[in-house]
N, C-alpha and C positions, 0 to 999 in steps of 0.2 A: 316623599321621594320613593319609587317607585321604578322599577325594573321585571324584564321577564325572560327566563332565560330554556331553552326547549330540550329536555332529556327525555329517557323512555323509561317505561317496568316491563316488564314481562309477565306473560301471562302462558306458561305453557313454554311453547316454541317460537310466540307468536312477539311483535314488540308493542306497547299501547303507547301514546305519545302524555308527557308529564307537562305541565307549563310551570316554572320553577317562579312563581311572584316573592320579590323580597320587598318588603316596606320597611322606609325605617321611618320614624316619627317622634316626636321630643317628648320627654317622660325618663320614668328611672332605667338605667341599661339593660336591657335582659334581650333574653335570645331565645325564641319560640318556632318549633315546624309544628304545624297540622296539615293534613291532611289525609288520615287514615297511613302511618310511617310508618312503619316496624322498629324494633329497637335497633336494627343497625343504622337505620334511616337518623334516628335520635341521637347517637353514638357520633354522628356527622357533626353535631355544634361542638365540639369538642376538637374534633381534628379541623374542622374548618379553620375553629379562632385562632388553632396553633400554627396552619398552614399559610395563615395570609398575615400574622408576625414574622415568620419565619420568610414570606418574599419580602420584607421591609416597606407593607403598604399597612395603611392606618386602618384598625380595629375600628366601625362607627360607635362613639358611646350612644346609641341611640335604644329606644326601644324598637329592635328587629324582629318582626315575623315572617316568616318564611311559608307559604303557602303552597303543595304542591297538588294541582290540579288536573283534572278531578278528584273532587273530596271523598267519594265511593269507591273510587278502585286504589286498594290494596299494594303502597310501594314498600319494596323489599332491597336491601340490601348496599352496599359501601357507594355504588353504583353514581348515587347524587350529590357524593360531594363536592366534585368538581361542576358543577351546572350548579351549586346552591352557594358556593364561593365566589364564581364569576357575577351573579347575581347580587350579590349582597353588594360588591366590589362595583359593580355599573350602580346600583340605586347611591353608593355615597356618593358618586362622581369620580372616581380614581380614574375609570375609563367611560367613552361614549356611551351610553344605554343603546345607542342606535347600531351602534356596533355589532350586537347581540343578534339584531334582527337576520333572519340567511341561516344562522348558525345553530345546530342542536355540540350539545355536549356528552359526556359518560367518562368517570374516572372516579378512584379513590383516591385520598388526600392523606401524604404520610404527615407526620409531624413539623418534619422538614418542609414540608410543601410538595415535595417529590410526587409525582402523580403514577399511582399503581395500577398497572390494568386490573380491566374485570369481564366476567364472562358476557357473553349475549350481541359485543359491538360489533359483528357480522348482521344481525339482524335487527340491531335498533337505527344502524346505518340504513336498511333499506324504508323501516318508516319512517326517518327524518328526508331522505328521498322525496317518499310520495306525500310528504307534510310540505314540500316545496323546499328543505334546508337545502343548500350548495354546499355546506362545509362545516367537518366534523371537528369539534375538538376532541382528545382521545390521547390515552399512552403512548411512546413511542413506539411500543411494541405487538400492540393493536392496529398499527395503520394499515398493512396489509389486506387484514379483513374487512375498514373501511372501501379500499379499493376495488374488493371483490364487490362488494355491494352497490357500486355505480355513481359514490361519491369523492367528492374530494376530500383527504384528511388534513389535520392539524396537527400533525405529532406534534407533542410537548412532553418536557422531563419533567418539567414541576411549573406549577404554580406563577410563578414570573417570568417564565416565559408563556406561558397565555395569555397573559396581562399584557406586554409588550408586542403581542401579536395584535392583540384590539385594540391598543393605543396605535397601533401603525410602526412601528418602530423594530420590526422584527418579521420577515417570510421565513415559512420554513421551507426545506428542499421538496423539490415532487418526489413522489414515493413513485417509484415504479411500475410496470403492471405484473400480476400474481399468475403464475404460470404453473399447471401437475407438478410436481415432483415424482424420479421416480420412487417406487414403493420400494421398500427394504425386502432383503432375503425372506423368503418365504422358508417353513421344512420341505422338504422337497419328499415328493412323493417316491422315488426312488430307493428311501430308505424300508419303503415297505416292504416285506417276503410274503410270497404266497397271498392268502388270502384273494385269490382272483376275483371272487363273485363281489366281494364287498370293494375293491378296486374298481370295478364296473360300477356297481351302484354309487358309488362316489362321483365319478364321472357323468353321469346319467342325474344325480343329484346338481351338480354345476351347471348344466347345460339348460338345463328344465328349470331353475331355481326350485328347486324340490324339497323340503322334508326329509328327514331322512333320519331313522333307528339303528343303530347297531345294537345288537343283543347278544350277548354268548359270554361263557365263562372269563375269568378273571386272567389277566395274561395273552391274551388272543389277540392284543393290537388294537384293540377299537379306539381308546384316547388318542393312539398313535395314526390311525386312518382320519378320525373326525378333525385332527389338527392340520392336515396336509391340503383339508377342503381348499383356507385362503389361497394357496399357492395353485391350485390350479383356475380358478377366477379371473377371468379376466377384468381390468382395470376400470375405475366408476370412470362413465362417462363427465362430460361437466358440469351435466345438469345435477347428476345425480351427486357429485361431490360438492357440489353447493349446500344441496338439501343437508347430506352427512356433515358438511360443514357449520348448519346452523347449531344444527344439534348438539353437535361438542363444543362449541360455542358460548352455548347458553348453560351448558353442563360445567364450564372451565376447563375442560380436559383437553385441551385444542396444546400440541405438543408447542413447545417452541421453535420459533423458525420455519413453522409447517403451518402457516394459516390455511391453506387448504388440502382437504383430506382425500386424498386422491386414490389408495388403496381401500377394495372394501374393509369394513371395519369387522372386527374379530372379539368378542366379548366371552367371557367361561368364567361364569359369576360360581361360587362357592354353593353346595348343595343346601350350607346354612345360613344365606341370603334369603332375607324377609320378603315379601309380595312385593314390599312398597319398592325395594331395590331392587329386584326384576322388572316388575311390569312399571313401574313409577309410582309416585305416587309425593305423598308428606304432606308439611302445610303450606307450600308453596303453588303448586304439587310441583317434583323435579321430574325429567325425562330420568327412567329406571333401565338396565342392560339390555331391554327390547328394543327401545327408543332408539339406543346407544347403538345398536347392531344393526340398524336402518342400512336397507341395501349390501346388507354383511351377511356375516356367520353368529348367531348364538348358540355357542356350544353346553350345553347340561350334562354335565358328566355325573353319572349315577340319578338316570332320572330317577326312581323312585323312591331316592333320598332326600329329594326336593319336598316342602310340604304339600300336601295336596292344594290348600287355597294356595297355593304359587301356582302350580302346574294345571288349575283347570281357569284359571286366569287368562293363562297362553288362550284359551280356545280363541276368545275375541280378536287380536293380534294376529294371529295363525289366519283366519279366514276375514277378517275386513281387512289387514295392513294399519289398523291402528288401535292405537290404546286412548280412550277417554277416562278420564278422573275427573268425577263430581265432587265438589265442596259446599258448603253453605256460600262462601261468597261467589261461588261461579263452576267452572264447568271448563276444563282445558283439555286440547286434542293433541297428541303426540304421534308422530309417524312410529309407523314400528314394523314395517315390511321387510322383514329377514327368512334368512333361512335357516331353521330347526334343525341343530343336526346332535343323536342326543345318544347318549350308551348305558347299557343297563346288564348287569348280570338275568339270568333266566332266573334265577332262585335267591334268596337271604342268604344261602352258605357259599354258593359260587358253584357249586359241585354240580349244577343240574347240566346237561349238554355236555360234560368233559370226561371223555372214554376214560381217563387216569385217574378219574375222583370219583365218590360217591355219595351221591346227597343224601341228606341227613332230616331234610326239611319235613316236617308234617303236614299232610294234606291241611289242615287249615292253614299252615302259617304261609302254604304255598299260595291259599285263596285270599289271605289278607295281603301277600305281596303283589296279586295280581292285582286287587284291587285298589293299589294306588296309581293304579292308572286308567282314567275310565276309556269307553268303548266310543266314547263322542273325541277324546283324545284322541287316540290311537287311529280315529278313521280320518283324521286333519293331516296325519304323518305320510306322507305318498310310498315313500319305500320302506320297509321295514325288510332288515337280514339279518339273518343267524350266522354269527362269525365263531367257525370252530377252532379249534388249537392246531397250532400251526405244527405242520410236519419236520422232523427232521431234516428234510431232504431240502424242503422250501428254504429254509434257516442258512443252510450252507449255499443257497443259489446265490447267484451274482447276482447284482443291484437291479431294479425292474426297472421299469418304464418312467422315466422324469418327468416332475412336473410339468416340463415346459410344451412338450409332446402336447400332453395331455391338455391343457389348457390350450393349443391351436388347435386341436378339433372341437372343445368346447367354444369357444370362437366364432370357427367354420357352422357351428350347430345353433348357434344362438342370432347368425344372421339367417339362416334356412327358416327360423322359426317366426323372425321379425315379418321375413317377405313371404314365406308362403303358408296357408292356412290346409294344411293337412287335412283330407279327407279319407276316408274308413272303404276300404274294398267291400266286397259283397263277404267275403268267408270271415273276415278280421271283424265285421258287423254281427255275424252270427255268431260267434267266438263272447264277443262281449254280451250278448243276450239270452247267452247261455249260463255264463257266469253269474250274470246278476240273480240268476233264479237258484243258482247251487250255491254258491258262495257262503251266504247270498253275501251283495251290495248293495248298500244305500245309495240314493240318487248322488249324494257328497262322493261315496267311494267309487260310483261308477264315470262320475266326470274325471278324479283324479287319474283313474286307471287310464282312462283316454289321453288325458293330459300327459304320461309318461310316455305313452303309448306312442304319442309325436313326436316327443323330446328322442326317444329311440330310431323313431325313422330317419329325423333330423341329422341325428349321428351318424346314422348308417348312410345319408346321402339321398334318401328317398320322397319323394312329393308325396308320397304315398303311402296310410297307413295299413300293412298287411298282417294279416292272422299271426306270422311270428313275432311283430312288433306287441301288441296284443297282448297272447301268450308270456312272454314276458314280462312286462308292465304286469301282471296279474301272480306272477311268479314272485314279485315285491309287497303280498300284502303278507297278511298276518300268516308266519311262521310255526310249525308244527310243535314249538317250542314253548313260544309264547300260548301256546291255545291250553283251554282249561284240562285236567285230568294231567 
């Protein structure tokens, strides 16, 4: 007797398709998976055998092996016990074997039978798609993200109601279709004082999806500036909230009630976050807070209290838009196209840049804190600003400019940029050619500087990039602060 039932693993971001064979055949009772499991995969005979007593259907006394194919690739996680239950359950005959056929499965099995969701069925739904399945079985709380995926689901609670689905004896309701939500309160940028230039370079960071340093003493706003980024962002398109969608997904992190993630995402992993939880990584490997930030903000607050293998990690993510992690068993691609936006004292005491303090640092300790940040780093970052202490005078002004403002002309600048490809005047050409030889600029930091260079015309309403756009954009490299001595 002989059944097959169709789930996925994951591989990365990606879904691989599993073929779940159960056989049962006469001999002494025992209960066997192979197929390269992990121990949660193994941990499944256990909650299966309690979950298909607990719908009041018969335990086979058979010898059961459970086979889940391909024998080579690596399954992980709670994920198969509903696709290894339904399977076991068609090979005794409880319900049709034929039944099965159309259908992929993904679920964890409580005790009870209760069927718990699990991360990834946004994107195991779209290779049971292109595997040819019409119809998912799946949590009641996962149907959603089948639906986003272009399949039909099966929500179930538990256990016996899938079984009575396959017997015929039970439809479930159509689920809906999954529509944006909107995104929650943002901080509003309004609460910021003063600080103009770094208020510009925020906005100049939005519109451009840019990079972007704040540097300057302790108390100056910069946590408070790099937090206000999300709120003036305009909202993921649906393409783009799909992809953010696999990603938390497959992460578990996907909120409730919010199957699709429709505001950019916002990540500020702790300075004592390991490589493997920034950039990704483990024995899985999982997607790590660059992955997570996809078409977002990752904010670094006190870069260079990050380890350095974190931080020269970033290079690759920073300049392709993704993260690869090699393993012995294979090799997984995670999107990781965010925007950098990251703050850092001038010195180890805080003192360096602040008229009211005085630093204390010694010229080497000053050269060992430069150098946790290398120069191949620092030229990936497109603006870089010196944010000095705020004035009295700023402190008592009334509230600035809102968010909201501010995010319609980033808007306005982000369609200017889609449709028109900015070209260089004659004076704004020799501007930049000049630069590059005093500067100097690397070929990297002289495309970025151009690159701002648009994002500022853009703003400004211009088809055209001239010598003050330029000049500017150039005004955002490395800071007299930051520089050695």
């Amino acid at each position: 007797m002989l059944a097959r039932m169709l789930t996925h693993t994951f591989v990365g971001v990606e879904a691989r398709s599993v073929e779940v064979e159960a056989h049962l055949q006469r001999g002494v009772p025992s209960f066997t998976i192979v197929g390269l499991a992990d121990r949660a995969c193994q941990e499944a005979k256990e909650r299966v055998r309690s979950g298909i007593a607990s719908a009041q259907l018969d335990w086979p006394m058979r010898r059961i092996t459970v086979n889940l194919a391909p024998a080579d690739l690596r399954k992980e996680g709670p994920g198969f016990d509903l696709p290894i239950a339904l399977a076991i359950i068609a090979a005794s005959g409880q319900v049709p074997a034929e039944r099965l056929v159309g259908h992929s499965a993904l679920g964890e099995l409580a005790l009870d039978g209760r069927v718990r969701p699990v991360g990834g069925v946004i994107v195991a739904a779209e290779a049971g798609r292109r595997a040819g399945c019409t119809r998912m079985l799946l949590p009641v709380e996962a149907a959603p993200e089948a639906v986003i995926a272009g399949i039909e689901p099966v929500p179930v609670r538990d256990l016996a109601e899938a079984v009575a689905y396959l017997r015929g004896e039970w439809e479930p309701s159509p689920v809906g279709a999954v529509t944006l939500v909107e995104r929650e309160p943002q901080p509003d940028l309004a609460d910021v004082r003063g600080n103009e230039r770094a208020r510009r370079a925020l906005e100049i960071a939005a519109a451009g999806r840019h990079n972007l340093l704040l540097a300057g003493p302790p108390g100056t706003g910069k946590t408070m500036l790099a937090r206000r980024l999300p709120g003036v962002l305009p909202p993921l398109t649906l393409a783009e909230a799909i992809e953010v969608t696999r990603i938390h997904s497959v992460a578990g992190i996907l909120p409730p009630g919010r199957p699709l993630v429709g505001a950019p995402p916002f990540r500020a992993p702790h300075h004592g976050a390991s490589t493997a939880a920034v950039i990704g990584g483990g024995a899985g490997p999982r997607p790590g807070e660059a992955s997570l930030a996809h078409h977002g903000v990752l904010l670094l607050d006190e870069l260079p209290e990050f380890a350095r293998p974190t931080i020269e990690a970033l290079r690759q993510p920073l300049e392709d838009g993704t993260v690869a992690i090699s393993r012995v068993g294979g090799r997984a691609v995670f999107p990781a196209r965010f925007q950098l936006v990251a703050t850092m004292n001038l010195c180890p005491c805080g003192g360096r840049g602040d008229p009211a303090a005085e630093c204390t640092c010694s010229a080497q300790r000053l050269a060992l804190f430069r150098d946790r940040l290398s120069r191949a780093l620092l030229d990936r970052i497109d603006l870089i600003v010196a944010v000095p202490r705020i004035r009295a005078v700023d402190l008592a002004a009334p509230p600035g400019e809102p968010s909201a403002a501010v995010c319609a002309r980033v808007v306005a600048a982000r369609g200017r940029l889609q449709v028109d490809a900015a070209g260089l005047d004659t004076p704004a050409a020799a501007l930049l050619d000049r630069a590059v030889d005093r500067l100097p600029l690397s070929g990297r930091g002289r495309a970025r500087v151009l690159r701002v260079a648009a994002t500022i015309a853009a703003l400004a309403g211009s088809s055209r990039i001239h010598a003050e756009h330029v000049a500017e954009a150039l005004s955002y490299r490395m800071p007299r602060e930051l520089e050695a001595g």
